[in-house]
Backbone as numpy.savetxt, mean C-alpha at the origin, in Angstrom:
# Nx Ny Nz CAx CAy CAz Cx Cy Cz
18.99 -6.39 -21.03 19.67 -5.68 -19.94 18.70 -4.67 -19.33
18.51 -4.60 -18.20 17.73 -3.67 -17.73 18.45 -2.67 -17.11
17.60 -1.01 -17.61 18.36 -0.13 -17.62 18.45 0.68 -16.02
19.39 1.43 -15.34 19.18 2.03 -14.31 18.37 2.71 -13.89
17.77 2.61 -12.67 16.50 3.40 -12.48 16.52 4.65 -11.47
15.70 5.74 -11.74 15.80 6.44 -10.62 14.43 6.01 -9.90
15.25 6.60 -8.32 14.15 6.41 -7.64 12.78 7.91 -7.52
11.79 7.73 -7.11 10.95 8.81 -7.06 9.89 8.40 -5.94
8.91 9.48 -6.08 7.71 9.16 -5.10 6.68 9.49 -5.83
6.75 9.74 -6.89 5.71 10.05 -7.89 5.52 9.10 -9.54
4.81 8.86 -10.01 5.12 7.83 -11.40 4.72 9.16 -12.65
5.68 9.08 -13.25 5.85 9.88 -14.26 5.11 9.70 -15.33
4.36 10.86 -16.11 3.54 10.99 -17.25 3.94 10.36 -18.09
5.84 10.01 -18.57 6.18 9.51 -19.71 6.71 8.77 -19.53
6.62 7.55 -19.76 6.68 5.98 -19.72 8.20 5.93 -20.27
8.91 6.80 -21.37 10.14 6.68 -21.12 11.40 6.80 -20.31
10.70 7.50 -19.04 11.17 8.07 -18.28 11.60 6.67 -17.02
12.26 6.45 -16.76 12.41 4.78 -16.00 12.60 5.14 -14.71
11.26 5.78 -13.71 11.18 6.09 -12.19 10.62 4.85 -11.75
11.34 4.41 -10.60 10.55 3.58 -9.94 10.43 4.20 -8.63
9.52 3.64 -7.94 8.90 4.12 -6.03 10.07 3.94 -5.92
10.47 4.69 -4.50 11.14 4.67 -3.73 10.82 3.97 -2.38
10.64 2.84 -2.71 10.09 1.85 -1.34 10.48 1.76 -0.28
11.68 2.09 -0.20 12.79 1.99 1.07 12.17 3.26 1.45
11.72 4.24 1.35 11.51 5.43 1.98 10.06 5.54 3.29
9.31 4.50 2.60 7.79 3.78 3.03 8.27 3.37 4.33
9.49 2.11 4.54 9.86 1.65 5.83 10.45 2.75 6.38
11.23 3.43 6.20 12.40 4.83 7.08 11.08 5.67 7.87
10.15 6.04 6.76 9.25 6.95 7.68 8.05 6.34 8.74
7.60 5.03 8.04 6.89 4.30 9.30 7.72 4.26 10.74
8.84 3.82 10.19 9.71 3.35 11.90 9.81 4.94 12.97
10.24 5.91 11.83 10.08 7.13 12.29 9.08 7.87 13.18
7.98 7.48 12.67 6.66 7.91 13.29 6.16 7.05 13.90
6.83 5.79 14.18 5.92 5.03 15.13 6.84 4.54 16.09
8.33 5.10 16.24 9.29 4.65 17.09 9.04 5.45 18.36
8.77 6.35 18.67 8.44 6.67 20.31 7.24 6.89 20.61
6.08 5.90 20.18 4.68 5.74 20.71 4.73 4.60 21.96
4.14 5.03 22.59 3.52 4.42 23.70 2.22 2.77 23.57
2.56 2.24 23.93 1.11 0.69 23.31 -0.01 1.31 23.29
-0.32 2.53 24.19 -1.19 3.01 24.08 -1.73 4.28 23.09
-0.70 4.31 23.13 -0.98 5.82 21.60 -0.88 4.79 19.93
-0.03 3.83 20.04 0.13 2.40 19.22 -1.54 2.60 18.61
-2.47 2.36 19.86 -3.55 1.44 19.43 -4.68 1.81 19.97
-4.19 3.69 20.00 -5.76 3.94 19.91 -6.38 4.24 18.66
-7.52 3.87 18.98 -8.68 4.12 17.42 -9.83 4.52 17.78
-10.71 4.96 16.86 -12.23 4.92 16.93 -13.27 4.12 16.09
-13.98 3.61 16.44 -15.02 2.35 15.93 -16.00 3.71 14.86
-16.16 4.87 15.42 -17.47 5.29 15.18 -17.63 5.11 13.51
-18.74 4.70 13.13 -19.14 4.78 12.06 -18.73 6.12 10.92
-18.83 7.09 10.97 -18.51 8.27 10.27 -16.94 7.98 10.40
-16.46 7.22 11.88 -15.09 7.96 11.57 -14.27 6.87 10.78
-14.47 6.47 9.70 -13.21 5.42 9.03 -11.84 5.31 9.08
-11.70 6.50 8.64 -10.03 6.81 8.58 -9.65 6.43 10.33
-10.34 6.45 11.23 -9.50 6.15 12.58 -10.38 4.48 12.93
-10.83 3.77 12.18 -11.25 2.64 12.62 -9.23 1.21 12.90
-8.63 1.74 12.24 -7.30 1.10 12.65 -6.39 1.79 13.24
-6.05 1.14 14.22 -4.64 1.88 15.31 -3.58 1.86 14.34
-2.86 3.25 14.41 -1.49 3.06 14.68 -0.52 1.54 14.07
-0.55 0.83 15.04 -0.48 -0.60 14.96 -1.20 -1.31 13.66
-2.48 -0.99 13.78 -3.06 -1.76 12.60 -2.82 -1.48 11.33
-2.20 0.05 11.66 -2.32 0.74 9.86 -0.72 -0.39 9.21
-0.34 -0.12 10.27 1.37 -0.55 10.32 1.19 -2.47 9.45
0.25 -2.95 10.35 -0.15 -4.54 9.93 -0.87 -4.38 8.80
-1.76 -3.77 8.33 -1.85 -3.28 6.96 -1.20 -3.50 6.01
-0.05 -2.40 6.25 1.11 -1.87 5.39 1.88 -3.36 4.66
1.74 -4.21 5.89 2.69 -5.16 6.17 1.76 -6.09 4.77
0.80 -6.03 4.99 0.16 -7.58 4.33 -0.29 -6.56 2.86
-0.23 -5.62 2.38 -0.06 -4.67 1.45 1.18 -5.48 0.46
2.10 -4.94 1.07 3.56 -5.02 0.84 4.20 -6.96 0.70
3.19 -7.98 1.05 3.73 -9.19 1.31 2.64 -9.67 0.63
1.16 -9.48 0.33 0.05 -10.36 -0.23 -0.01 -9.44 -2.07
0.35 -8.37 -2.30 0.39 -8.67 -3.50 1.25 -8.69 -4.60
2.76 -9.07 -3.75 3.86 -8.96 -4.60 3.38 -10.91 -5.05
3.19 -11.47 -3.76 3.12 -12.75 -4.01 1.59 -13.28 -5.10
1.09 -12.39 -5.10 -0.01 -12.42 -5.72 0.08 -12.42 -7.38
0.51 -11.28 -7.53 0.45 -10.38 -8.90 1.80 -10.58 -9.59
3.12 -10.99 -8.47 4.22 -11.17 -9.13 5.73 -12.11 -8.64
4.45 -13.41 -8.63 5.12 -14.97 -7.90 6.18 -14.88 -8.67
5.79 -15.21 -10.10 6.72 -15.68 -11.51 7.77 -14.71 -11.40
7.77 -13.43 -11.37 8.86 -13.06 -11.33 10.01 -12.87 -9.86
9.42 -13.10 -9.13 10.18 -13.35 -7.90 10.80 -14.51 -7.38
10.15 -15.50 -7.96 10.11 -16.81 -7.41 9.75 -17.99 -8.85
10.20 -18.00 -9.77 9.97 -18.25 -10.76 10.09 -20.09 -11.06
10.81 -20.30 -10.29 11.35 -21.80 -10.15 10.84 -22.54 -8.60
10.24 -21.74 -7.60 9.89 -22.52 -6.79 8.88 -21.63 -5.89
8.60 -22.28 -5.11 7.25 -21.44 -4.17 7.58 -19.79 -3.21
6.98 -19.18 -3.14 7.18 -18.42 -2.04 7.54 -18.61 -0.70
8.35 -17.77 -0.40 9.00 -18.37 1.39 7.52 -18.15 2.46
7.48 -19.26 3.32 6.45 -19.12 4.15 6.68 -18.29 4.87
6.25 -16.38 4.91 6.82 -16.00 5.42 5.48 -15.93 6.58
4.20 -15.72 6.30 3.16 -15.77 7.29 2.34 -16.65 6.16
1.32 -17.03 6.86 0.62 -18.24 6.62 -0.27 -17.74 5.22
-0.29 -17.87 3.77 -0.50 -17.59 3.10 -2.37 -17.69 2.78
-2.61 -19.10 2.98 -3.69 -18.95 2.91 -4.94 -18.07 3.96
-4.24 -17.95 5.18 -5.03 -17.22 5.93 -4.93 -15.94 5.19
-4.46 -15.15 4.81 -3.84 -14.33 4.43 -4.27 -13.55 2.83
-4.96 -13.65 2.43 -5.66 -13.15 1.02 -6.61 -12.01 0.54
-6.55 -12.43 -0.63 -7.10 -11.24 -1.21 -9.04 -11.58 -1.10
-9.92 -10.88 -0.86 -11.34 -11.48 -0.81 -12.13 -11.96 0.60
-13.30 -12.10 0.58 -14.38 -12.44 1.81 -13.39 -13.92 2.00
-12.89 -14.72 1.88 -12.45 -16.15 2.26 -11.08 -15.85 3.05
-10.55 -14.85 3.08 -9.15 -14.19 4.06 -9.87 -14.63 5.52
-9.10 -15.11 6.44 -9.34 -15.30 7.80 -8.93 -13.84 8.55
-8.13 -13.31 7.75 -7.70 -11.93 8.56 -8.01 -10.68 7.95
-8.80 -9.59 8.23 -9.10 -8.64 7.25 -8.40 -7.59 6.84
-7.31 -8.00 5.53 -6.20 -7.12 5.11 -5.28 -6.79 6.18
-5.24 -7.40 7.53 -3.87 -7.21 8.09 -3.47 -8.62 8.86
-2.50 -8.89 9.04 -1.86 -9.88 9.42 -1.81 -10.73 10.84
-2.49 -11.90 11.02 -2.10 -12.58 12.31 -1.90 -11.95 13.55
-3.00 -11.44 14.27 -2.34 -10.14 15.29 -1.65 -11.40 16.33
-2.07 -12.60 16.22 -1.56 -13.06 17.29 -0.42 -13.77 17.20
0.03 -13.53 15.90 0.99 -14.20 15.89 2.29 -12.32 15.83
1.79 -11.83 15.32 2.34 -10.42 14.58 2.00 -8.94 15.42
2.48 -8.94 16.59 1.60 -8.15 17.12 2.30 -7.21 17.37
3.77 -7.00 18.05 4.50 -6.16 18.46 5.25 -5.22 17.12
5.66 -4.28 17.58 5.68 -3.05 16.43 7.20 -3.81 15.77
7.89 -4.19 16.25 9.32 -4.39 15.82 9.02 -5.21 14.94
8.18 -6.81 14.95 7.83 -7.68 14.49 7.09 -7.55 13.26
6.43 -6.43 13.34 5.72 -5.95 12.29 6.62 -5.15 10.97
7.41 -4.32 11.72 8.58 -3.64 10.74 9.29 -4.63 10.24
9.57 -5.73 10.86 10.15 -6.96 9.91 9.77 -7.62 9.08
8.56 -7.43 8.55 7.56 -8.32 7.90 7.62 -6.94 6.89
7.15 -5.73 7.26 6.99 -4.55 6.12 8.67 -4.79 5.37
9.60 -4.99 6.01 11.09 -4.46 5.44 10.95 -5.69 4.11
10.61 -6.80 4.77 10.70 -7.89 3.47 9.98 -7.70 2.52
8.65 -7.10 2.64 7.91 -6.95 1.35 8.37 -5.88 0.68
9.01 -5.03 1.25 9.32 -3.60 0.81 10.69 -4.09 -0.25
11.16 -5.39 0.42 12.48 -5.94 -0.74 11.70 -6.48 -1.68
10.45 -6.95 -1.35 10.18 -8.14 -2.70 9.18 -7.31 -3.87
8.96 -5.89 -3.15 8.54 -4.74 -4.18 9.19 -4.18 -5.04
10.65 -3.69 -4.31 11.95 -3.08 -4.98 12.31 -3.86 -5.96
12.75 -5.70 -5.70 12.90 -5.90 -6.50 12.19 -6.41 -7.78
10.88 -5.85 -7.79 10.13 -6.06 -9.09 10.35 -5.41 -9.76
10.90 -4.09 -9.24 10.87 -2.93 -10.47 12.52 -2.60 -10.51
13.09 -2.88 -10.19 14.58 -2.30 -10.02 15.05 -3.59 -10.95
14.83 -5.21 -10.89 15.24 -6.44 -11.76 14.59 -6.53 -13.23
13.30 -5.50 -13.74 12.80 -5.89 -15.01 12.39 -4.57 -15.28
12.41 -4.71 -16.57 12.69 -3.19 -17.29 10.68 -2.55 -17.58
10.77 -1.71 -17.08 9.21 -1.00 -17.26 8.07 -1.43 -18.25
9.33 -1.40 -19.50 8.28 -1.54 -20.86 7.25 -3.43 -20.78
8.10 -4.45 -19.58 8.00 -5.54 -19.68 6.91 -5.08 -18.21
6.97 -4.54 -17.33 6.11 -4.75 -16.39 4.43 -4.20 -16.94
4.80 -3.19 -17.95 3.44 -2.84 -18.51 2.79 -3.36 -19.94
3.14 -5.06 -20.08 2.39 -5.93 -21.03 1.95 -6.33 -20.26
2.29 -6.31 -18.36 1.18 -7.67 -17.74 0.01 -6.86 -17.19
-1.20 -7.50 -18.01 -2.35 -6.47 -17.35 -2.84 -7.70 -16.64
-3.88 -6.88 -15.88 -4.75 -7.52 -14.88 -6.23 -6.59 -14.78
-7.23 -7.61 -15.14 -8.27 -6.75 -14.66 -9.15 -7.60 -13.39
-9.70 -6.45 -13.07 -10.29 -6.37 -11.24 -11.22 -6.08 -11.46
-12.82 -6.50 -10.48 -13.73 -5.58 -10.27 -13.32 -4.30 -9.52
-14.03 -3.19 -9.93 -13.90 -2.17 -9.70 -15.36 -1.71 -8.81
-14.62 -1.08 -7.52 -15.52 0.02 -6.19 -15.13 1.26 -6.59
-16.29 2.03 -6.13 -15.95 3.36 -6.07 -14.62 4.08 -5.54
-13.65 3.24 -4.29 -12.57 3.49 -4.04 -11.50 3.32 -4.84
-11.82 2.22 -5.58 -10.61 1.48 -6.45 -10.89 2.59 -7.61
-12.03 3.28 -7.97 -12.17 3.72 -9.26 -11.88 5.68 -9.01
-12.40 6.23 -7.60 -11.89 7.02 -7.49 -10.19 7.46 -7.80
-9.38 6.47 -6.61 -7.81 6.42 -6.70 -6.76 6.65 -7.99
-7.46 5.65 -8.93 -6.55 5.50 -10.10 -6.56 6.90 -10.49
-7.63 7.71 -10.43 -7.31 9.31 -10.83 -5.65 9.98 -9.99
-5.27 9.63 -9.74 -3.71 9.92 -9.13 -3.04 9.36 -9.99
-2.83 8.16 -10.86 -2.26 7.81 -11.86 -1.95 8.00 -13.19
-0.86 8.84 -13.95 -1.15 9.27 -15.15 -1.51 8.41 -16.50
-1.27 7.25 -16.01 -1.01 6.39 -17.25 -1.30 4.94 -16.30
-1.39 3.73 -17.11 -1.26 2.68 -16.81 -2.92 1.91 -15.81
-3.82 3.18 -15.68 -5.12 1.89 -15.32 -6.54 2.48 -15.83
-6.86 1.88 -16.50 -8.54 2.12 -17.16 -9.68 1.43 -16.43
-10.31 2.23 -16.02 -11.53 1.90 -15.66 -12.62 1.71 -16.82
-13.19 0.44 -16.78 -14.18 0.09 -18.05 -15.65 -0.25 -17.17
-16.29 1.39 -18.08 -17.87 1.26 -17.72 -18.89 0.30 -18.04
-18.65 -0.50 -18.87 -19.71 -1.21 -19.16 -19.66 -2.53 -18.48
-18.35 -2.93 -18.21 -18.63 -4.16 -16.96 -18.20 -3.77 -15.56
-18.41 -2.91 -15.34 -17.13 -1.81 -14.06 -16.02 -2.81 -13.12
-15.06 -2.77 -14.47 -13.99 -3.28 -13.80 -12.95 -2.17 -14.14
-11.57 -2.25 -13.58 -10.53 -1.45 -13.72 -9.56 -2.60 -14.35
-8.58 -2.40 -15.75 -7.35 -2.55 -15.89 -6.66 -2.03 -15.66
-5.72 -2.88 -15.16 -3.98 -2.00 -14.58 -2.56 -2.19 -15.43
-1.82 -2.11 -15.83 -0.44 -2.61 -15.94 0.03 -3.13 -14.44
1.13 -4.08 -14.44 1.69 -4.56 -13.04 2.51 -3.27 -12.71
3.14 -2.17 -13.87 3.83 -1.17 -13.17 3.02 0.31 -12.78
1.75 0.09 -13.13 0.79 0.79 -12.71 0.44 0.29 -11.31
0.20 -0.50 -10.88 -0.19 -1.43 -9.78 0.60 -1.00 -8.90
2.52 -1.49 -8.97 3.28 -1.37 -7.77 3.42 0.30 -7.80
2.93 0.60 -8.94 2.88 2.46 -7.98 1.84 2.30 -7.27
0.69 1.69 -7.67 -0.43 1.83 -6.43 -0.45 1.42 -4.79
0.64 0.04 -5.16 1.02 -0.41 -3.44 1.88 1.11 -3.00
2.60 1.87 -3.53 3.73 3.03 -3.05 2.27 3.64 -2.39
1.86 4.48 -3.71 0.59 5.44 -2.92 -0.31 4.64 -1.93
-0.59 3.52 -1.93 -1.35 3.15 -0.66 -1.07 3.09 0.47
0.67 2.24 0.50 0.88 2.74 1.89 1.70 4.07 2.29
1.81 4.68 1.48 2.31 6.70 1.78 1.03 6.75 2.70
-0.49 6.14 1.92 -1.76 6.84 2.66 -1.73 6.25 4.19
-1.53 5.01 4.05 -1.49 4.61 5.82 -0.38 4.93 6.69
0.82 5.90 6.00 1.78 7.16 7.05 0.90 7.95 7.09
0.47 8.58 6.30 -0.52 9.75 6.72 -1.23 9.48 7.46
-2.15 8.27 7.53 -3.43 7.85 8.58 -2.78 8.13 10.01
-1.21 7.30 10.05 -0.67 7.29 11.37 0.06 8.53 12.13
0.17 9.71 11.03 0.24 10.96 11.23 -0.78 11.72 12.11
-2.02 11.19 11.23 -3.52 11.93 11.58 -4.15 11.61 13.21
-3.85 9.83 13.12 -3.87 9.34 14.58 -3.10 9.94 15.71
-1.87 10.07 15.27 -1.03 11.08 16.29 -1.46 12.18 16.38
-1.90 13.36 15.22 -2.19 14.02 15.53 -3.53 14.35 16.41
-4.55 13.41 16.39 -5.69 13.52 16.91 -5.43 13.00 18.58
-4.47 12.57 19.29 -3.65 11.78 20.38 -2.98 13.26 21.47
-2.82 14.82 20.29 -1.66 15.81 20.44 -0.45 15.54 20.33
-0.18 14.90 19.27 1.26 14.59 19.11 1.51 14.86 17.60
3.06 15.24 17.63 3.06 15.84 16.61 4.19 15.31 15.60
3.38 15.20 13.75 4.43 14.25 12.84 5.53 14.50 12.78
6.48 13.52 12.42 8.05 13.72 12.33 8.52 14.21 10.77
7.77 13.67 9.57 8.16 13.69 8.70 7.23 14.70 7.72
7.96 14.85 6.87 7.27 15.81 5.77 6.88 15.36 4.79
5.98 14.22 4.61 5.75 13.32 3.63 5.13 14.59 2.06
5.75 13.88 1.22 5.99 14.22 0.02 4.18 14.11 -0.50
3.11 15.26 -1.22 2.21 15.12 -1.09 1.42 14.49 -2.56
1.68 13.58 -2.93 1.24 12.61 -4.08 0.43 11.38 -4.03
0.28 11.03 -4.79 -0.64 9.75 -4.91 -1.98 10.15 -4.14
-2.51 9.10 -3.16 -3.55 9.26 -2.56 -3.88 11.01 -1.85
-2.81 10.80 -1.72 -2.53 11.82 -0.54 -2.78 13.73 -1.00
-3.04 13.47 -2.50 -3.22 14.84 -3.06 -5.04 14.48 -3.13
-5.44 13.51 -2.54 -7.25 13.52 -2.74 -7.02 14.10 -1.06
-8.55 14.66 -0.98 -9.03 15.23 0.16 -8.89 14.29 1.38
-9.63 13.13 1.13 -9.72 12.28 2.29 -9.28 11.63 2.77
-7.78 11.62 1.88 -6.67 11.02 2.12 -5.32 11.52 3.07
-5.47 12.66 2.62 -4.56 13.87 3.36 -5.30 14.03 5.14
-6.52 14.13 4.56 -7.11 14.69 6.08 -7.51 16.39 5.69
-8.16 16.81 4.31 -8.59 17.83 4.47 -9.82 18.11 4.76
-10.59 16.69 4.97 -11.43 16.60 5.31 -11.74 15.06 6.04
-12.25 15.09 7.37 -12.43 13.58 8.29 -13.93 12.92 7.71
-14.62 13.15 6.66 -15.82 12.49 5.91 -14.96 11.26 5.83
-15.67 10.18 6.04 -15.62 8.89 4.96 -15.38 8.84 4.14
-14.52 8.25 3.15 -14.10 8.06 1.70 -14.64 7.24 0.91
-14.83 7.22 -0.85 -15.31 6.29 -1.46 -15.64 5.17 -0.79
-16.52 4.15 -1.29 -16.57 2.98 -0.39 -15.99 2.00 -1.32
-15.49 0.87 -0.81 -15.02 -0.20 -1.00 -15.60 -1.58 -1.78
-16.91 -1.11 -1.82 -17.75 -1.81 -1.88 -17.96 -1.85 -3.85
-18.31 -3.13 -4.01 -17.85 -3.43 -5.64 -18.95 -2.75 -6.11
-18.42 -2.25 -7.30 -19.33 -1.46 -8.27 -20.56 -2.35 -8.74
């Protein structure tokens, strides 16, 4: 029987404690902050080299969010979602991946996926097929499934926001995770791309709607915006 969960925005030090993300909160504040932009405030950005954090619009952070929320539930947690048959075609899967062989880079089909509404429909479904990973199976079972990754300086910075659940191992520099270490990491990743779309507005003169709760990524410097430097790089250890 799996036991009732509260919801949170933070993952708790003690593993007895049964918080899960509050995922539904991820879609309420995107639509929020991106419901009276203009196509043009949507999708402005800057290319410049120094400036990373503004190399994706608005829009893009949003298509992001989207293929965040849809490429690694299907990834990391087919079997339990879909246990008896394939994943729904919801966008074209193989274009769509994790690695240099993705046709699209971490965001989704602009040409097929382009308009903001279209996009919130695609985030709302992954945001169900997140919820229900952790709300249908009980914690202690999501943290026997490990997974290890090569590990970047980004991937290895981040997990420092996590109290429990991912080790970084120096001698082959990879990171282990638990899967309920992980779907806190999809929460804090896309909290960080509201903030990005905060920062974009704010750099536009426009000003955020919401009071996003300041955890996960978002308590590091370069995540928040206490500083516009470049962040860890991405690039494999």
């Amino acid at each position: 029987m799996v036991v009732p969960k509260t919801l949170a925005f933070e993952m708790n030090p003690d593993e007895t404690v049964d918080d899960i993300p509050d995922y539904y909160k991820l879609l309420e504040w995107t639509a929020a902050e991106t419901r009276e932009l203009t196509e043009q405030q949507l999708d402005y950005d800057d290319l410049s080299p120094e400036k990373e954090w503004m190399w994706w619009s608005c829009r893009r952070q949003v298509s992001h969010m989207c293929w965040d929320a849809l490429v690694f539930p299907k990834k990391r947690c087919g079997a339990l979602l879909w246990p008896d048959q394939d994943p729904p075609n919801i966008i074209d899967w193989p274009s769509h991946q994790f690695g240099k062989r993705a046709k699209f880079d971490r965001v989704l089909d602009e040409d097929l996926f382009w308009a903001l509404p279209t996009l919130l429909l695609k985030l709302e479904v992954g945001i169900s097929w997140l919820d229900r990973v952790m709300t249908e199976n009980d914690g202690k079972d999501l943290r026997l499934m490990l997974e290890t990754v090569t590990a970047s300086a980004f991937w290895k910075y981040v997990i420092s926001t996590l109290p429990r659940g991912a080790r970084f191992n120096e001698e082959n520099k990879t990171i282990t995770y638990t899967l309920e270490a992980s779907l806190w990491m999809v929460f804090y990743e896309i909290l960080s791309h509201i903030r990005s779309i905060q920062r974009l507005k704010s750099h536009q003169g426009l000003s955020p709607v919401i009071e996003l709760p300041k955890v996960g990524y978002l308590t590091l410097p370069y995540y928040w915006g206490d500083t516009n430097d470049n962040g860890p790089s991405q690039d494999r250890l």
